[in-house]
N, C-alpha and C positions, 0 to 999 in steps of 0.2 A: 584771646578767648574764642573768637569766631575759626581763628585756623584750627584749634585744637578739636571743634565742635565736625568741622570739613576733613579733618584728618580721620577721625574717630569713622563717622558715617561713610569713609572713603573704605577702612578695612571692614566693618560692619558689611559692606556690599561686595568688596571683595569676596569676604568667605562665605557670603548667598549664593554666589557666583561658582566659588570653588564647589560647593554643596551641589547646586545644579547639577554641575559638571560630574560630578562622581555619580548624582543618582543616574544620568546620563549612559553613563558610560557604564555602569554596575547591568541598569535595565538592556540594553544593547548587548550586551555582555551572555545574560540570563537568554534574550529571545534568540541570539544566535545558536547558543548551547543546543537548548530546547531541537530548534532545525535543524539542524545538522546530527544530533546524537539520539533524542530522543525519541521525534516525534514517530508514529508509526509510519512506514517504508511499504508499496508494493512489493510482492517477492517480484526478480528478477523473469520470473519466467512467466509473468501475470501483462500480458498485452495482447489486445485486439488482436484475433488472428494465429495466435497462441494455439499448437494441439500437438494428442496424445495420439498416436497410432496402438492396439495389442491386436493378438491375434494367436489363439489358442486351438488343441483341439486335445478331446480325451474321449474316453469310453466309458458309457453308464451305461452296465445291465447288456452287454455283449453290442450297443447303439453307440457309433459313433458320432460326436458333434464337433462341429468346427466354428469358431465362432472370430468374430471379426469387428474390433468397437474403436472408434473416433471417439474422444472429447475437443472441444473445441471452445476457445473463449469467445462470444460471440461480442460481449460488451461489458464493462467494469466501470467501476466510479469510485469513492472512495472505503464504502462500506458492502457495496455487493457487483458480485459475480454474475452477471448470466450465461452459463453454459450448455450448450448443445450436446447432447448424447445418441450415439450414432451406435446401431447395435445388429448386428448379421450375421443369425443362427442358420445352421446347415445341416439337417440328420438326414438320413435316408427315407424319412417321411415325410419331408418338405422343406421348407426355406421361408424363415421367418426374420422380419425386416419392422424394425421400429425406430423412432429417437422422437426425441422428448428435448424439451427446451427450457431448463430449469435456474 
């Protein structure tokens, strides 16, 4: 009667064990997915140091402009950007130069 009672409580803990083991491995399973497929990703071209060269020109109104702009990642974290804007306008009435750090 006593083995029967030790055998019984032996598979009892067994399949708490087994149980464990699946929620175990189910959750590990879940969080890895999550990492790997899910979770949101920097884009690839999102790093310190990161920029954009353009550099245009046209005619408004017989005025020609030439213009010349830099962005530039200055710093990132998981939810924000700060970006540097670099901007170099040229008409025949002067030459205008701004950027801004947004």
């Amino acid at each position: 009667m006593f083995m029967e009672e030790t055998i019984s409580a032996g598979k009892k803990s067994r399949k708490a064990l087994y149980a464990v083991m699946a929620i175990v491995i189910v959750g590990l399973g879940a969080f890895l997915y999550y990492w790997f497929f899910v979770r949101p990703q920097a884009p690839p071209w999102l790093f310190k140091g990161a920029y954009a060269k353009y550099h245009g020109e046209t005619t408004i109104l017989f005025v020609t402009v030439k213009m010349d702009m830099r962005l530039e990642v200055v710093d990132y974290n998981a939810t924000h950007a700060k970006m540097l804007m670099y901007v170099k306008m040229e008409t025949p009435l002067g030459l205008r130069e701004f950027q801004n750090i947004t």
